[in-house]
N, C-alpha and C positions, 0 to 999 in steps of 0.2 A: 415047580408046582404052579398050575395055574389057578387062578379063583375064577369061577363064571362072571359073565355080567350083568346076571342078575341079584347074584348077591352083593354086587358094588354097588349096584343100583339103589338097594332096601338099604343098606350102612350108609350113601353118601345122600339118603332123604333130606337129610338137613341142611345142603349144602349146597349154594349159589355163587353159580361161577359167571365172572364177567371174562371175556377176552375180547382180541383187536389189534387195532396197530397202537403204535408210540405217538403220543400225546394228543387221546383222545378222550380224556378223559376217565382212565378207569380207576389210577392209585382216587382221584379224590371222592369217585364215585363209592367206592369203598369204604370210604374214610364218612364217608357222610352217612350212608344206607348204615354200616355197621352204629354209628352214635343215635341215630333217631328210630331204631328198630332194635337196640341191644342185641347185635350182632356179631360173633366174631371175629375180626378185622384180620384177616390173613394177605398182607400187601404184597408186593412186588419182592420174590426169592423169599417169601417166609419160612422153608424147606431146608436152606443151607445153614443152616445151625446143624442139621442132619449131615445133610449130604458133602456136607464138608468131611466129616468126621469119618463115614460109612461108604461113599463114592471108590469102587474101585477102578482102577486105568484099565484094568483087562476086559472090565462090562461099561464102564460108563467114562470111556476117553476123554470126551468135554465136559462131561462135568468136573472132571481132573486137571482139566486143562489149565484154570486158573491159578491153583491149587501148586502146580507143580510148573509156573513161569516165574524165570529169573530176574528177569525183567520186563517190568509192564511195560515196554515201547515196545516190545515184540509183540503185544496185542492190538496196538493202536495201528503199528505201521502192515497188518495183515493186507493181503489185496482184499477186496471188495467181495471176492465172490467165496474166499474160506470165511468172510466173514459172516454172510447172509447163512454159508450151508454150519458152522458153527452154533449160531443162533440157532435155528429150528431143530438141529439135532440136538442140541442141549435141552429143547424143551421134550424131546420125545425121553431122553435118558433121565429127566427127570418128573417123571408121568409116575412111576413109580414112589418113591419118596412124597410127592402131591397127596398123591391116593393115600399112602399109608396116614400123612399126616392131619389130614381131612378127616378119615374115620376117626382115630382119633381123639380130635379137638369135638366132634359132632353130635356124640350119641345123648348129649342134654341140650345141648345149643342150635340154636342157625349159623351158622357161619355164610359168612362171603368174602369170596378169594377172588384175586387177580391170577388167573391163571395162564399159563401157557399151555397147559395139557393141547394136545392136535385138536382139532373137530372131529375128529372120524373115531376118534376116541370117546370123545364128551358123546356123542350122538348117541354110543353105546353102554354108557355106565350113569346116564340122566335123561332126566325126562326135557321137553322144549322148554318147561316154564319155570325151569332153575338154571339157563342159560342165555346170557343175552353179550352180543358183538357190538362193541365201538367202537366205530371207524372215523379218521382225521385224513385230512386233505393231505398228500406226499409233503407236499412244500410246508406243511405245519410238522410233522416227525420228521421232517430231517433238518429244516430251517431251525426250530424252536427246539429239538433236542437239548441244548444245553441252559438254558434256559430257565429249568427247572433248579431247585438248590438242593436236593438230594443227595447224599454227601457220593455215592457212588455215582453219578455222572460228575461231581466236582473235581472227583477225583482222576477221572479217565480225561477231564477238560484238562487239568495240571499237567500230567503226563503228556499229553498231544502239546501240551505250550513249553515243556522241556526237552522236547527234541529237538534236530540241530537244524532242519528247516520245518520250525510249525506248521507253514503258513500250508505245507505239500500234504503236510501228515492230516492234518486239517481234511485238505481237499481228497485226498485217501477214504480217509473218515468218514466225511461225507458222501462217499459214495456207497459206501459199505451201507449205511442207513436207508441211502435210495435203494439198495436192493432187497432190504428185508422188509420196507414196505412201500416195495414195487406196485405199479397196477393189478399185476398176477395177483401179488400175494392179497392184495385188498377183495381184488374179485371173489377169491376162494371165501373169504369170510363175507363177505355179502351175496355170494350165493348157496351159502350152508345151510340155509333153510330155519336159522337160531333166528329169533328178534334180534333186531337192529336198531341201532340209535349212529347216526351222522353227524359230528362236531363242524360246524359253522363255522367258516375264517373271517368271522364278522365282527368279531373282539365285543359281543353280546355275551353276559352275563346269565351262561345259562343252568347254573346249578342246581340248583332247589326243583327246574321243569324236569331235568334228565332225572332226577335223582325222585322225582315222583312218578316217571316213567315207569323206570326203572321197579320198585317199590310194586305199584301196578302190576305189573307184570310178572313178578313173584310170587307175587300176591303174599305181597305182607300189609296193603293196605286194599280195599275194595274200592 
């Protein structure tokens, strides 16, 4: 069964989605818009509470994929290029489980989600001014990746430092990350036609501006 897209459109009214590349600010952008606008804060995999439980290998492989690895050094030591095509197809099989749990969370609230849903998706089931892209300089998402203290990159940094050469698995790694946010891929989100916001490698404190941006742009403040 399929549902049109205009009735995702009228259920997911209430609902604001940031996307982008990695570490560009959207978990905190989130984090801040959802506390000064009473928003609800749908972060980074909010879905797999779900999609863990309900994800089948026959429709949704990579979403399984975790799920069903015996050992996480077999995720770390992937070549670069199952890595980059893993990511993006994980976020298309999980576009569904999004959707469902957006509607949802939404029919009293505003919500705002860190999304991976595709663009060509969003374009279809929202309007321009519930959607906005933030983009980080390559060498800040794959230099600064770990960086964060998120217990799920801490925990993918453990594994990558208990393998029997880190330092390769490392440099594996790091490549994987340059490919999911290649110049290609940055292009596509900055020429998707969404509002755009740019993260600076100027080590300027720019919270409170993006996140009024941001806000603006929504139009949760005028």
């Amino acid at each position: 069964m399929d549902i049109e897209n205009n009735i995702l459109r009228y259920y997911l009214r209430n609902v604001y989605f940031i996307t982008g590349t990695a570490y560009s600010g959207k978990s905190t952008a989130v984090k801040l818009l959802s506390e000064r606008y009473d928003m609800v804060m749908c972060g980074e995999n909010y879905f797999t509470d779900v999609s863990d439980r309900v994800a089948d290998p026959e429709i949704q492989p990579d979403l399984c994929y975790i799920r069903e690895l015996e050992d996480f050094r077999d995720f770390v030591t992937r070549t670069p290029e199952e890595y980059e095509r893993w990511m993006y197809n994980t976020g298309r099989e999980a576009t569904g489980f999004e959707i469902a749990e957006l509607i949802s969370l939404s029919r009293d609230r505003k919500v705002i989600v860190d999304t991976n849903i595709p663009l060509e998706i969003l374009k279809q089931i929202t309007d321009y001014d519930h959607v906005a892209v933030m983009l980080s300089p390559q060498s800040m998402s794959v230099e600064r990746f770990f960086d964060r203290s998120d217990p799920e990159k801490q925990y993918i940094l453990s594994v990558i430092e208990s393998c029997e050469d880190a330092e390769a698995v490392m440099e594996n790694y790091r490549r994987g990350l340059a490919l999911i946010n290649s110049r290609e891929h940055y292009d596509e989100y900055a020429s998707s036609g969404f509002f755009t916001l740019v993260r600076e490698d100027n080590g300027t404190d720019t919270r409170n501006e993006v996140c009024e941006k941001l806000a603006r742009h929504f139009g949760l403040i005028k």
